[in-house]
C-alpha positions as CSV (number, residue, x, y, z in Angstrom):
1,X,-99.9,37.1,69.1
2,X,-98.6,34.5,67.0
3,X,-101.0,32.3,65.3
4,X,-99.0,28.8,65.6
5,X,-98.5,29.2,69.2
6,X,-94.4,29.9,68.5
7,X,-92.1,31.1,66.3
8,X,-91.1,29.9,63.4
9,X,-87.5,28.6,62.9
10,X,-85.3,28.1,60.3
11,X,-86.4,24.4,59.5
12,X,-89.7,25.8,58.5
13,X,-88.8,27.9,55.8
14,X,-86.4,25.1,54.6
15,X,-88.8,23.1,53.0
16,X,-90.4,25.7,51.2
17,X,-86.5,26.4,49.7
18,X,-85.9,23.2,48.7
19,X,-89.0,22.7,46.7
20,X,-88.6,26.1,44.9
21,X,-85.2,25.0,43.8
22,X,-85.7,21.7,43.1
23,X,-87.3,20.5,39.5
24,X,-91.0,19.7,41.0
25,X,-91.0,23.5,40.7
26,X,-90.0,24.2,37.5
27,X,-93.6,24.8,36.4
28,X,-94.2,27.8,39.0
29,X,-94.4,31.3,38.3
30,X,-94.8,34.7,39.8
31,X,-96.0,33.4,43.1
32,X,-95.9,35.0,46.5
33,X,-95.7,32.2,49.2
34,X,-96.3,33.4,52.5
35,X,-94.6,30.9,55.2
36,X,-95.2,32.8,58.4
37,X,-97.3,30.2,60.4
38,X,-100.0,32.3,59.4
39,X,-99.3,36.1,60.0
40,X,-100.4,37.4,57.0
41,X,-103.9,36.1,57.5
42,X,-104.3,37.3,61.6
C-alpha cells in the first residue's frame, strides 16, 4: 500500500532539495529527513 494514495514524483522531493541547499538551512545538522509520503511510518 502506499500511504498518500500514489507515488511520489520528482517535484516532491524538490522542495526538500532546495531548502537543504539554500541558506534557511545553514543552521541544520545531522538530520535524517524521510520524504516518502509516509513509508517509513506504515
Amino acid at each position: 500500500t502506499v500511504p498518500m494514495g500514489r507515488w511520489g514524483k520528482p517535484d516532491d522531493v524538490g522542495w526538500a532539495v532546495t531548502y537543504f541547499a539554500s541558506n534557511e538551512a545553514s543552521f541544520v545538522t545531522g538530520q535524517t529527513i524521510a520524504v516518502n509520503g509516509g513509508k517509513t511510518v506504515w
